[in-house]
N, C-alpha and C positions, 0 to 999 in steps of 0.2 A: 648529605651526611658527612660528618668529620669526624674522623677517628685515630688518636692517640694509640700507638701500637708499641709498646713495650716488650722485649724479650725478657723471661723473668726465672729464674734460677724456686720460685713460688713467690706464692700471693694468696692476699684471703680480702675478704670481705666483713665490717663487725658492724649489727645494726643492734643498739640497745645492751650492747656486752654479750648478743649471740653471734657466733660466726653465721652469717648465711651463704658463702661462699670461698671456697677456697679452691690451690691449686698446687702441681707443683710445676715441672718443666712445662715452661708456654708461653702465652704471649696473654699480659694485662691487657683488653683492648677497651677505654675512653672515648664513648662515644655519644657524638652532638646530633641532634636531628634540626631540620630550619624548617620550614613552611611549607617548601614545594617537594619534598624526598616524598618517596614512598616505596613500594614492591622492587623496582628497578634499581634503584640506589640501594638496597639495603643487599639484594642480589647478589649486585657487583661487587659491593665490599665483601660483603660472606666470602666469595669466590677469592677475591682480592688477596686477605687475609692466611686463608686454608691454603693457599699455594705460594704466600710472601715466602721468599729463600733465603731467612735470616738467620739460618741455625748453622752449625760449623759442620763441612762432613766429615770423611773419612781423612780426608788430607787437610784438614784443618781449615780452608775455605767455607766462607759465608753461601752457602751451593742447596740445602737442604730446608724442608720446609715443615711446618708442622704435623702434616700429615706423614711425612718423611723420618721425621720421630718421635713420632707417638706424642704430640706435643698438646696439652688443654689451652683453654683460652675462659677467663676471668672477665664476663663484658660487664662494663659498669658505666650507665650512661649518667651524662654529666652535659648538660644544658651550657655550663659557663665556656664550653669549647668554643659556642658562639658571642662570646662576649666582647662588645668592644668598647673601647678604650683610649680612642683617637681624639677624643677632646674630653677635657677635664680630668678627674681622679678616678671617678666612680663610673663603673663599666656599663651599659647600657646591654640589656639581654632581650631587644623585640626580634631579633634574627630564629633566636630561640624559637620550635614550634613550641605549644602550647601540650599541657600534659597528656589531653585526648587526641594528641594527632602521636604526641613521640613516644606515650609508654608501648601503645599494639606495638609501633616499629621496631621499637628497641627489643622485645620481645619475638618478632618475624626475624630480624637482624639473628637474635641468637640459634631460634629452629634453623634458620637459610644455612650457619653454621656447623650446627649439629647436622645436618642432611650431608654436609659436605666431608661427613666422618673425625667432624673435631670436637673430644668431649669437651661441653661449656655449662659452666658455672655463672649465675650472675648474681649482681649487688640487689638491691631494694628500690625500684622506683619511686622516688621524691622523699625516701630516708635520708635522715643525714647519717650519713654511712664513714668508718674508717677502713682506708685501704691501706691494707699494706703490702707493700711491693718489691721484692726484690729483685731491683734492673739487672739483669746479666750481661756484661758488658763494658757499658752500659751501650742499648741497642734500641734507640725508640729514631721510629718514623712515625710520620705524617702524611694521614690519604683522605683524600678528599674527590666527593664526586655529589655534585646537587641537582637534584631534580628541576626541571624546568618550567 
């Protein structure tokens, strides 16, 4: 799994001109599934995520973590994270699982989440969806861990 983590001042999710997701303080989390992830990968990130220390504390250090303030998370999976792009123009997505292996995922990903005491919101699997996000910061990392 690869997952874009954004720290977000808010965020929403619009599929068809409905919001189906919104946020305020937390973290947008962009996330890809490949072929081999499954229970364990999705896990780790959950975990990953609910205890990243990217929020500012008391003294103004990057020291505090979602759960640490009350923070939601916006998952919005997005296939093109595995897209590559190393020859030619146009990006090849077979890294991408397919959408019966990554919507359960991306949907486990978010309860693993929620288990971990972080309200989550998500986008519309295989909608074309607009996000909008506001970076606070700005503050996005990059995590990554694949199934074998």
């Amino acid at each position: 799994m690869r997952a874009v983590v954004q720290r977000v001042s808010r965020a929403s999710v619009t599929v068809d001109g409905q919001v189906v997701g919104a946020i305020g303080r937390g973290v947008v989390v962009l996330l890809g599934v490949t072929h081999n992830d499954g229970e364990a990968e999705a896990a780790w990130l959950a975990r990953k995520i609910a205890g990243l220390r990217i929020f500012e504390d008391e003294a103004g250090k990057m020291n505090a973590s979602l759960l640490d303030v009350g923070g939601e998370a916006l998952v919005v999976s997005q296939f093109t994270l595995y897209g590559d792009a190393r020859k030619g123009r146009r990006p090849s997505f077979t890294r991408a699982a397919p959408p019966e292996i990554a919507a359960p995922l991306v949907d486990r990903f978010a309860e693993l989440l929620r288990q971990a005491g972080v309200p989550v919101q998500t986008g519309r699997f295989g909608a074309h969806m607009l996000v909008e996000i506001h970076n606070d910061g700005p503050v996005t990392i990059l995590l990554e861990r694949e199934g074998t």
